[in-house]
Backbone as a ProteinNet text record, in pm:
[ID]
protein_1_A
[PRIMARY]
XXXXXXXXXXXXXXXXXXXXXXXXXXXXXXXXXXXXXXXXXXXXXXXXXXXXXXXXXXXXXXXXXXXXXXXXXXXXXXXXXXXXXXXXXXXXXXXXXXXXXXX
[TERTIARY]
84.5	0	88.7	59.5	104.3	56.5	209.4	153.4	100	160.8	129.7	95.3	-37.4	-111	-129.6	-140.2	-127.9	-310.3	-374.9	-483.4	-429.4	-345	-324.1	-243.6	-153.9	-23.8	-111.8	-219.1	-302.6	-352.5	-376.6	-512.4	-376.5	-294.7	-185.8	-113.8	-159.6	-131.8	54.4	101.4	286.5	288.6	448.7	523.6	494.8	432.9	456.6	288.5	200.1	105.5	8.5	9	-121.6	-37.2	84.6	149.2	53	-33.9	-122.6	-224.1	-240.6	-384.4	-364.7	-427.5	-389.5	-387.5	-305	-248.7	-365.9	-482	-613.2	-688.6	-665.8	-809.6	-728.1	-605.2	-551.4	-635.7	-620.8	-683.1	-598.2	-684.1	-569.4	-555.4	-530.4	-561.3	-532.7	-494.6	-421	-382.4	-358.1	-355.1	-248.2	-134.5	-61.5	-38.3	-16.8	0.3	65.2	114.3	154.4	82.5	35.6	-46.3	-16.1	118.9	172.7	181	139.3	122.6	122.6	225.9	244	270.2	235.7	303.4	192.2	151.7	29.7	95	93.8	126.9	21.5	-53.3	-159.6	-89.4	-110.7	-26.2	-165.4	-65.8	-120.9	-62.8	43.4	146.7	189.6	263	330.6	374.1	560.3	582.1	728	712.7	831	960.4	1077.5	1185.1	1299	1346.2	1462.7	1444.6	1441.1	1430.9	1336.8	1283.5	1188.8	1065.4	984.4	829	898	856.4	861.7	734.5	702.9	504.4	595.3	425.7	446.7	330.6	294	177	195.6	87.4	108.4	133.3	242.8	294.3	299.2	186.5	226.5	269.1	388.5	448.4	471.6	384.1	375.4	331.9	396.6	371	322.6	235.2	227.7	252.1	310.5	341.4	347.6	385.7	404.6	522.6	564.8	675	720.1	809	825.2	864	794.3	893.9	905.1	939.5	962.8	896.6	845.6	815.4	916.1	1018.4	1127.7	1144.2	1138.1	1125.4	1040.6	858	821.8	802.1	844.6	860.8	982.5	1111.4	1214.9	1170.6	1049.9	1049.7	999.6	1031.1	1048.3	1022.8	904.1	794.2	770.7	723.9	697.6	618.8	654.3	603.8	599.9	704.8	668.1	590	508	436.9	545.8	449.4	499.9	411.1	502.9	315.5	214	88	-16.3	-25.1	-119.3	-252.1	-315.1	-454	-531.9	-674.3	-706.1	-775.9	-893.2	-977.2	-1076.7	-1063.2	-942.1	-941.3	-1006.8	-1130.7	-1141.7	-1079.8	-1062.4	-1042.2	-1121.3	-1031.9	-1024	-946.9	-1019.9	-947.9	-865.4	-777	-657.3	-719.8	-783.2	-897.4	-972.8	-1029.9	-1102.8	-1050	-876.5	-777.3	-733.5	-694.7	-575.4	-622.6	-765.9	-798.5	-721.3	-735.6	-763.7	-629.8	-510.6	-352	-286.3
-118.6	0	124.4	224.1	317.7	423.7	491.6	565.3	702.5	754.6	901.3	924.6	934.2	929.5	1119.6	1118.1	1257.5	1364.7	1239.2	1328.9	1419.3	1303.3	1299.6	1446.2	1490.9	1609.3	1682.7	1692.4	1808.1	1845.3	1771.2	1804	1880.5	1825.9	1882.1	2004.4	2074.2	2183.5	2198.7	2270.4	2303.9	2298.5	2220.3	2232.8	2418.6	2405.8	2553.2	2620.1	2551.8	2650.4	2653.7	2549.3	2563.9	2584.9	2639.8	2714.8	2786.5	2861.9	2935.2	2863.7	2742.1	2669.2	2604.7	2635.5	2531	2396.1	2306.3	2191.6	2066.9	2115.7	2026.4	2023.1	2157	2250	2202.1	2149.3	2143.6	1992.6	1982	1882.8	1788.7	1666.1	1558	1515.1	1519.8	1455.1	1320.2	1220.1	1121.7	1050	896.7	818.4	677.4	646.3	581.6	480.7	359.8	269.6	168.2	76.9	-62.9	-165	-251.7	-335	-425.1	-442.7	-594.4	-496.7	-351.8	-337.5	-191	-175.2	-12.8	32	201.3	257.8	329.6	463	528	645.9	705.7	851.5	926	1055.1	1107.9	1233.3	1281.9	1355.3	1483.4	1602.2	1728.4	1825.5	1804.3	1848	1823.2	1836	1782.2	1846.6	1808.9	1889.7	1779.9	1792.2	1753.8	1834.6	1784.2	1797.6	1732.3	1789.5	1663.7	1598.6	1479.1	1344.9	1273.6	1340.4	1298.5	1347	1324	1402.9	1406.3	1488.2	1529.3	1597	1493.5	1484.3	1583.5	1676.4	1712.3	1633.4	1571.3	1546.8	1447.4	1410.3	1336.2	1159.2	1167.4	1058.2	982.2	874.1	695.6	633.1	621.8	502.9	475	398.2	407.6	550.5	665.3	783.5	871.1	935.3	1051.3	1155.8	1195	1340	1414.6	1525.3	1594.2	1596.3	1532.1	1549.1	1554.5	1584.4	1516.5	1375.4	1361.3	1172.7	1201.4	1104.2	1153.5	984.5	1052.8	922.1	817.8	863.7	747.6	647.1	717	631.8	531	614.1	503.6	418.1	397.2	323.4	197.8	225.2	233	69.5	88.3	-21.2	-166.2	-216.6	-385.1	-446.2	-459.5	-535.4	-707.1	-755.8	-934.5	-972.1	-1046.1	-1175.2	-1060	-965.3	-943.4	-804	-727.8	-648.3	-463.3	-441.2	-276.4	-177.1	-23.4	64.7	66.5	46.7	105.4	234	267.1	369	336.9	409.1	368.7	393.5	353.2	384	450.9	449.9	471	592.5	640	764.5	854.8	933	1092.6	1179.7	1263.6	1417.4	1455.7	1482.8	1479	1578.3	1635.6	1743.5	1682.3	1723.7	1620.4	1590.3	1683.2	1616	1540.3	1470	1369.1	1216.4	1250.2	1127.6	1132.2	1265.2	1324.2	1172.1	1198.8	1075.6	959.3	939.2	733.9	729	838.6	815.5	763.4
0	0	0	-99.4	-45.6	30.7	146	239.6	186.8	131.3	77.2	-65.4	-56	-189.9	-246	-385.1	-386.9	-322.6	-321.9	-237.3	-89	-27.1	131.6	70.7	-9	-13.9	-46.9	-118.6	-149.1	-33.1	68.9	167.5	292.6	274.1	412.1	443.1	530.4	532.3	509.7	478.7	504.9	648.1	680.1	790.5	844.5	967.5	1060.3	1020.4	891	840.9	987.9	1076.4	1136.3	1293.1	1300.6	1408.6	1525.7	1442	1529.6	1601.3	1563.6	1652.3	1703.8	1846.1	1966.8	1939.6	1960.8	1942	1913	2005.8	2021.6	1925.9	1867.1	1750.5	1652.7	1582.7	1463.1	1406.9	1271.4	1213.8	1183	1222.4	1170	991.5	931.2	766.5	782.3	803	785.2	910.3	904	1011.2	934.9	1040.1	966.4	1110.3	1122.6	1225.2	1240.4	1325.5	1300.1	1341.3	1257.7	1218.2	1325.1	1321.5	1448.1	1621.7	1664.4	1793.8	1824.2	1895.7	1917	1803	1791.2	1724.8	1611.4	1586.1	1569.1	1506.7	1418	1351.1	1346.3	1386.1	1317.2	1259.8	1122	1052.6	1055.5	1087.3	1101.2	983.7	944.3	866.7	748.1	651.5	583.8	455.8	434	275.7	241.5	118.7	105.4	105.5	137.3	158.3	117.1	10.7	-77.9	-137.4	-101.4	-148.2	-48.5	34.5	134.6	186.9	253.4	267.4	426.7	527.6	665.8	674.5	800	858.7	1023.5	1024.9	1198.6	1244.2	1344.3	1415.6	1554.9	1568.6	1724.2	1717.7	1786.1	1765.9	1886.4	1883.9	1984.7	1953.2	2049.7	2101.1	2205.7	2292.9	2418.6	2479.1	2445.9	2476.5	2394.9	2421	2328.2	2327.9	2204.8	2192.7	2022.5	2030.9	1914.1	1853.9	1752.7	1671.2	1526.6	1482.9	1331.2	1299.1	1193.5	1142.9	937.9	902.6	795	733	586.7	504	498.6	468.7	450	578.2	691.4	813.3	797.4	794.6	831.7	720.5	577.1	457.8	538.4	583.1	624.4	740.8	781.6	942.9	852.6	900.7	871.1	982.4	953.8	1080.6	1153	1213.2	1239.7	1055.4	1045.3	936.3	819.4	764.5	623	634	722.8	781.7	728.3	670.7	748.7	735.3	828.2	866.2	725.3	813.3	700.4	746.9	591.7	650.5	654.5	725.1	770.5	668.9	597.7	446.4	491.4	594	663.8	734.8	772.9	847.3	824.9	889.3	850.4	906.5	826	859.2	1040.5	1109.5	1251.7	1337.3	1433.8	1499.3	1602.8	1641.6	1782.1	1850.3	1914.8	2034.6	2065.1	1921.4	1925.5	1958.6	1915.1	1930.4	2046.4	2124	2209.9	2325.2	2324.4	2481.3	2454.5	2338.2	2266.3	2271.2	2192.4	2153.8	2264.3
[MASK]
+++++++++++++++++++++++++++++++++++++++++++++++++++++++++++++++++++++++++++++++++++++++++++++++++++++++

């Protein structure tokens, strides 16, 4: 599957665009996960860079928080039995808050 389809780059705001809105009120576009356990991306962000795409949004693993990761990473993980992150094909369009409890 691929992770970053050109709908998902149309819909994503630029790295820093949604700076101004409280962290809760920002929208999620996109949901990326690991199939075999931990491990949850919700992408708030996103542009490419180089030879690479760099996502901002809230990131579980075990903990949550706000950070960057980059496409190549999570392309990059090599999972149990053959496995690596999906997306989540089903995701809607979602404000943090609705996740912030569940992440």
């Amino acid at each position: 599957m691929k992770l970053l389809t050109q709908a998902i780059r149309n819909q994503l705001p630029k790295l820093y665009a949604t700076e101004a809105i409280p962290l809760k009120e920002k929208e999620i576009v996109c949901k990326f996960f690991n199939p075999c356990g931990a491990g949850t991306w919700y992408v708030v962000e996103g542009q490419q860079e180089e030879d690479d795409f760099i996502f901002f949004g809230l990131v579980d693993l075990h903990e949550k928080e706000f950070g960057y990761f980059s496409l190549n990473e999570l392309e990059a993980l090599r999972l149990p039995f053959g496995l690596n992150i999906e997306r989540d094909r089903h995701f809607e369009i979602t404000k943090v808050a609705q996740v912030w409890g569940k992440a």
